[in-house]
N, C-alpha and C positions, 0 to 999 in steps of 0.2 A: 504494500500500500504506500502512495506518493506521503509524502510530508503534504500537500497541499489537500490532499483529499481528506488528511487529518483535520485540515483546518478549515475545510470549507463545512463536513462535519460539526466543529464542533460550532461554527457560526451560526448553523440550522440549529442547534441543540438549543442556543442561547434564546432564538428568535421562538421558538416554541415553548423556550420559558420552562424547558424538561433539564433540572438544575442535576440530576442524576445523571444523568447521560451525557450533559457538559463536564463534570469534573471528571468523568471517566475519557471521555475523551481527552480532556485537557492534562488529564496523566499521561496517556501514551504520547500526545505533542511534547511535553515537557522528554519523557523518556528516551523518543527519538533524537529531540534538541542536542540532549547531552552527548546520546552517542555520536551524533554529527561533530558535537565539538571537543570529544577525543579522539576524532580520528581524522575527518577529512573537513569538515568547516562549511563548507560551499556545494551545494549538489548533491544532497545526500543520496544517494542510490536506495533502489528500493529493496535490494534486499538489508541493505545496514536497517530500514527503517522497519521492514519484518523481523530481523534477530530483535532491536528492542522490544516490540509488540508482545513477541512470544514471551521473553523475561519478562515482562508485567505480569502476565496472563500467567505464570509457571510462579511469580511472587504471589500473587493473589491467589491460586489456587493450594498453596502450600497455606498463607495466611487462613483460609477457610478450614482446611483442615486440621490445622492447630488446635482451631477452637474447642474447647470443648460444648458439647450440644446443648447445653440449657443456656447456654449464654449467646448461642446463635440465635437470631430471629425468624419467625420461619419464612421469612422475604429471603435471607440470604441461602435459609433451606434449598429454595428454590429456583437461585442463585446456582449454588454447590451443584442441584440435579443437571443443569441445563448445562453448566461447563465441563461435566463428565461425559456426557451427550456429542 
């Protein structure tokens, strides 16, 4: 996925006023960013900006299953189901 299509994403996120799906979005731009700015700066390639996505997606899904279950919500329950999917 381009970096722009990150951001054109998280533009619509914003304009729709769906504050969940902007900060989620707004993580993988940020995730991307950095990796761009340890390695190449300018033009990020798209697979550098897939390797970040994946690490968010592989931190979040390690963060989920840390949890222990009563202290999960069953929104992120259902969260958990749909990322094992």
């Amino acid at each position: 996925m381009k970096l722009k299509e990150l951001q054109d994403a998280m533009i619509a996120a914003m304009k729709a006023k769906d504050k969940f799906r902007k900060d989620a979005i707004s993580a993988l731009v940020s995730a991307v960013k950095k990796k761009g700015i340890d390695n190449c700066r300018d033009n990020i390639p798209d697979e550098m900006a897939n390797e970040a996505i994946l690490k968010e997606i592989k931190s979040v899904k390690e963060q989920i299953d840390t949890c222990a279950p009563q202290t999960v919500p069953s929104c992120w329950k259902n969260i958990k189901n749909a990322m094992r999917s």
